[in-house]
C-alpha positions in Angstrom: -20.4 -210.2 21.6 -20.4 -213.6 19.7 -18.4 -216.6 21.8 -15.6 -218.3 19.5 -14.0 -221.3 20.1 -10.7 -222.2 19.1 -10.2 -225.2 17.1 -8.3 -228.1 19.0 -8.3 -226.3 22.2 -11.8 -226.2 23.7 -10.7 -223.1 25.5 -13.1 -219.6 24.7 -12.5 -216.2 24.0 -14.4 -213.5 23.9 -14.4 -211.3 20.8 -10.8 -212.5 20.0 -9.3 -215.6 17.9 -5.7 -217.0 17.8 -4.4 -214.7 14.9 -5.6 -211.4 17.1 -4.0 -212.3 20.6 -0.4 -213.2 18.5 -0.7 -210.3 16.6 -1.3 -207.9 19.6 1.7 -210.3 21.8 4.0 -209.3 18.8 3.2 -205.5 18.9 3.8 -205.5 22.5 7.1 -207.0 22.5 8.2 -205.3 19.9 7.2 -201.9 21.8 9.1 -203.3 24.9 11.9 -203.9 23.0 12.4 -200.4 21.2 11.4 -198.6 24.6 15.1 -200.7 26.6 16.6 -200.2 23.1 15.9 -196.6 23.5 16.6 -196.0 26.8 13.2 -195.5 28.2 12.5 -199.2 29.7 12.0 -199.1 33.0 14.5 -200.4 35.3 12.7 -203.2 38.3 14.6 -205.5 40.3 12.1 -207.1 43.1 10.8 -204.6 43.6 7.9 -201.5 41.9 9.2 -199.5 39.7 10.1 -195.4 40.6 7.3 -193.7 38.9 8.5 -190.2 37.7 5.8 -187.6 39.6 5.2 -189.5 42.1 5.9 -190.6 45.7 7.6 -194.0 45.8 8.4 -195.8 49.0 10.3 -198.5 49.4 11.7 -200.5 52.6 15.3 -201.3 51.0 18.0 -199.5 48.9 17.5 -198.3 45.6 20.5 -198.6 43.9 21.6 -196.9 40.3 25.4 -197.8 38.9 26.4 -196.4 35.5 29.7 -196.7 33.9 30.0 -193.4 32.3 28.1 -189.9 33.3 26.6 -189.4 36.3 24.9 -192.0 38.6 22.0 -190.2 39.6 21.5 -186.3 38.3 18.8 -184.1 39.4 17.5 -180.8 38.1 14.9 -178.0 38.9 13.7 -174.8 37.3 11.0 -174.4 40.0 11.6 -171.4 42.0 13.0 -172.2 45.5 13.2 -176.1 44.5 16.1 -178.5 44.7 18.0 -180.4 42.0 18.9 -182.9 44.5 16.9 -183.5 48.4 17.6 -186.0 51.1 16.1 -185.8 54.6 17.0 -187.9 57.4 14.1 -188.6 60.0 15.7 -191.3 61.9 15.8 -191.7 65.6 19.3 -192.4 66.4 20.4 -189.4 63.2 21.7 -190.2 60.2 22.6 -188.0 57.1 20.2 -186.5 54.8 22.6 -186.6 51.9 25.7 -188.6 52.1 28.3 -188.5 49.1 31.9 -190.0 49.1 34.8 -189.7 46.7 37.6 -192.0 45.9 39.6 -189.1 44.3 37.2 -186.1 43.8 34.3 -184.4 45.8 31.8 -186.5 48.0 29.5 -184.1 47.4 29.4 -181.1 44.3 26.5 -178.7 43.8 26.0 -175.5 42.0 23.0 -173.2 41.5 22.5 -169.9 39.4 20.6 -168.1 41.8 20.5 -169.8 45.5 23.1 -172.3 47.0 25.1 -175.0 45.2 24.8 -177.2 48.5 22.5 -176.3 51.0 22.2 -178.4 54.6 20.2 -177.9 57.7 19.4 -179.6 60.7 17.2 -179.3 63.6 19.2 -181.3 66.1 21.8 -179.4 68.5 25.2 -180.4 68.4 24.8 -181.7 64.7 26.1 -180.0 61.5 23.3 -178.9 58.4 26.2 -179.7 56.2 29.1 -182.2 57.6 32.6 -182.7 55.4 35.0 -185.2 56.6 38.6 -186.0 55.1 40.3 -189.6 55.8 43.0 -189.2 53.4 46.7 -189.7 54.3 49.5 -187.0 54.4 49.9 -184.2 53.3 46.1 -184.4 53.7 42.9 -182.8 51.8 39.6 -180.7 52.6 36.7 -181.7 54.9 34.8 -178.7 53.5 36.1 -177.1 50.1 34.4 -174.3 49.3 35.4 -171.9 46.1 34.1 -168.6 44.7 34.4 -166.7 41.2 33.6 -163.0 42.8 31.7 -163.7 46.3 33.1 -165.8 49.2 33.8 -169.6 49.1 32.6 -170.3 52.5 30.2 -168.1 54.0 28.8 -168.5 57.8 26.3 -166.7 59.6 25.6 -167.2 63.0 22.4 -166.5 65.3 20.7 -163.5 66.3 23.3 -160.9 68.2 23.9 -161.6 72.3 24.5 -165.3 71.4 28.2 -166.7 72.0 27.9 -168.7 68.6 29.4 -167.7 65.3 29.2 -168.3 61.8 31.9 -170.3 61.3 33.6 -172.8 63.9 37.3 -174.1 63.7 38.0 -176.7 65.9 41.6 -178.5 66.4 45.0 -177.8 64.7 44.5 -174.0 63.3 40.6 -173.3 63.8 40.5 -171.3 60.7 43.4 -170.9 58.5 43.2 -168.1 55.3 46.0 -168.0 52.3 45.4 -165.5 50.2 48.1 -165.4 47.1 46.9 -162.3 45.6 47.1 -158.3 46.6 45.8 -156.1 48.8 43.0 -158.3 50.1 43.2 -160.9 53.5 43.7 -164.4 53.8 40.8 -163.8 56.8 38.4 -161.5 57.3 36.1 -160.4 59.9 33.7 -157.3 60.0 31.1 -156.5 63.1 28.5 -153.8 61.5 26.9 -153.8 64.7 27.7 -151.7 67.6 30.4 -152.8 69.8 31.1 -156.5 69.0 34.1 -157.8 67.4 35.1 -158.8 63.9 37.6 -161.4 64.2 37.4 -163.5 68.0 40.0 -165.8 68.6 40.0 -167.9 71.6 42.7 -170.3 73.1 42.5 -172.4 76.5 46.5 -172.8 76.6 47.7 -171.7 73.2 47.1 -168.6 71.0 43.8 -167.1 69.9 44.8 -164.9 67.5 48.2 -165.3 65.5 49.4 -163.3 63.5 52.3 -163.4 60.6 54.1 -161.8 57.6 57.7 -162.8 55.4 58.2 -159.4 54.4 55.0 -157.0 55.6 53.0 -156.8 58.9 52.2 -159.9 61.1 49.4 -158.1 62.6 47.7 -154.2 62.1 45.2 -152.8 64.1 43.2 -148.9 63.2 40.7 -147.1 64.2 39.6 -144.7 63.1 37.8 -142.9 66.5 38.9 -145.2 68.8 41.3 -147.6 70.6 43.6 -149.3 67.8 44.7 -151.8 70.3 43.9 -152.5 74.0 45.6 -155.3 75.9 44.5 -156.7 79.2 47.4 -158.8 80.6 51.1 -159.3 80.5 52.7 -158.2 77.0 55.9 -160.0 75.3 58.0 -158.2 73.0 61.2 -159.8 71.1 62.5 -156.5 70.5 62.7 -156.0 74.5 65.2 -157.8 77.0 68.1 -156.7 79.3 71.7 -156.6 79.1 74.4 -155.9 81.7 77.1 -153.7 81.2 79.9 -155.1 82.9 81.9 -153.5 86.2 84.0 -150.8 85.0 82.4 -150.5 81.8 80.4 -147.8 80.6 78.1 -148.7 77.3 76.9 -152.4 76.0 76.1 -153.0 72.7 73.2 -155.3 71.6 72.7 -157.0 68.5 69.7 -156.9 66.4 68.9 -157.3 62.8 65.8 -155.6 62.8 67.5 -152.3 64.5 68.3 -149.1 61.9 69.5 -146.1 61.9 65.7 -144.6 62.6 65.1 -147.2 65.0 64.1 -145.6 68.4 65.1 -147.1 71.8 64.3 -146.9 75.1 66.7 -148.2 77.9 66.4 -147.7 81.9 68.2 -149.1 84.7 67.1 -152.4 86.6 69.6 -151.3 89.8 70.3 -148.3 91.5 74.2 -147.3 91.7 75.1 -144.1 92.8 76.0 -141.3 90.6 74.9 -143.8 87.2 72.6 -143.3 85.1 71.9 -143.7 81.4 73.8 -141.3 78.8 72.2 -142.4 75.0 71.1 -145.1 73.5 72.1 -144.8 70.1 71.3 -146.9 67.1 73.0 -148.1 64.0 72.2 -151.0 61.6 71.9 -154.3 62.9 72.9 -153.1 66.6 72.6 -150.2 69.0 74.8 -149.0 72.3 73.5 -148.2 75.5 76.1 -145.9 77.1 76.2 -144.7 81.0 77.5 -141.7 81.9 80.4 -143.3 84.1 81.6 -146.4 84.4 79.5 -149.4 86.6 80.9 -149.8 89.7 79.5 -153.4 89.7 77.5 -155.5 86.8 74.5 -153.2 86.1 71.1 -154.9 84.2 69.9 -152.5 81.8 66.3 -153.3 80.3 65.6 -151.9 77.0 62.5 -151.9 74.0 63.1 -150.7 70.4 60.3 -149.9 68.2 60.6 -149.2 64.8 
């Protein structure tokens, strides 16, 4: 290749002259200039670029703000890939995806085939997927979860003979269900093993299971071949209590609203008088009459229990 020298400069290039290098400075720029116009410029900032297909590291924050759309959007059609993946590897722990909302969702995922938001962790005492809500009254959702035709949070817990469970409530109500439509549960809990229980509830000085209704049944227990319910301890009615009927008297009648016609009732005496003893107890709405069959020869407790 011939040496030429540019006129009034003194400086060589090989194979090149003045006209060749402007022309091909020109093409370039205009390319750059088209590829940002376009959208396709890549975006640096003291730093490398992210090359797409490849593994970029970097030892501060990569940042992407937009105005409209999304700020970052991911996308898969691999099987078993991930739109979206963050890992934490940390020593002290940190979050391998960490999303916050001013007034929507931190974090919103969906899938066609797998899960919309899938989290793990190897670290005991941590959460694979964490939700937190620091709003004010009347307050919002740590975790949301919503479901077309399945189940809009779904929790399985380890292998059988451990005391964990799919799903952990913790403070306040544990787990609360409201259900708004028919014949279906506001919570649900099935055991298809043998001998271990659906629904667990567990209380160190308040309830562990509660139970309520307006207009139908707080609480139903079945089965079908074997004990419908079993209690182990001390048992609390509000349709039970005691009433005295009065010296020289020989019924008392108590008042309650649940009490009809078919109500039954069971009535005994608390103390022995000679010669007394309990006649009918008979119920009407709103009410029923426990009668003796002579009067009290001094205030007598009667204990009763209606059912029905």
């Amino acid at each position: 290749m011939s040496e030429q020298r540019e006129s009034g400069t003194g400086t060589s290039r090989g194979g090149y002259g003045r006209r060749a290098v402007m022309l091909g400075a020109a093409a370039a720029g205009a390319g750059a200039a088209a590829a940002l116009a376009g959208g396709a410029g890549v975006a640096q900032a003291g730093g490398s670029p992210v090359e797409l297909g490849q593994s970029n590291t970097a030892s501060n924050t990569t940042a992407v703000n937009t105005s409209k759309g999304n700020g970052l959007s991911g996308h898969t059609t691999a099987n078993g890939g991930s739109g979206l993946t963050g890992a934490d590897a940390s020593p002290a722990g940190g979050f391998g995806v960490f999303g916050t909302s001013a007034n929507g969702k931190g974090v919103f995922g969906t899938s066609s085939a797998q899960a919309g938001v899938y989290g793990q962790t190897s670290s005991a005492g941590h959460a694979g997927v964490h939700g937190t809500d620091t709003s004010g009254f009347p307050g919002g959702y740590g975790v949301y979860g919503t479901s077309e035709n399945g189940y809009g949070v779904y929790g399985i817990g380890p292998l059988p003979g451990s005391s964990a469970g799919g799903v952990w409530g913790q403070f306040g109500s544990g787990i609360i269900g409201v259900l708004p439509g028919f014949l279906e549960s506001g919570v649900v809990g099935a055991d298809l093993s043998v001998g271990n229980t659906g629904v667990s509830g567990v209380s160190e000085h308040g309830t562990g299971v509660y139970g309520g209704s307006n207009t139908g049944t707080g609480m139903y227990a079945v089965s079908n071949s074997g004990t419908a319910l079993a209690v182990s301890g001390p048992v609390q009615f509000s349709s039970a209590g005691v009433s005295t009927v009065k010296k020289g008297h020989t019924t008392v009648t108590v008042t309650a609203s649940a009490v009809t016609t078919s109500t039954l009732v069971l009535a005994t005496l608390q103390k022995v008088q000679s010669g007394v003893s309990i006649a009918a107890a008979v119920p009407k709405a709103g009410s029923f009459t426990i009668t003796l069959n002579k009067a009290a020869t001094a205030d007598l407790p009667v204990a009763w229990f209606y059912i029905g």
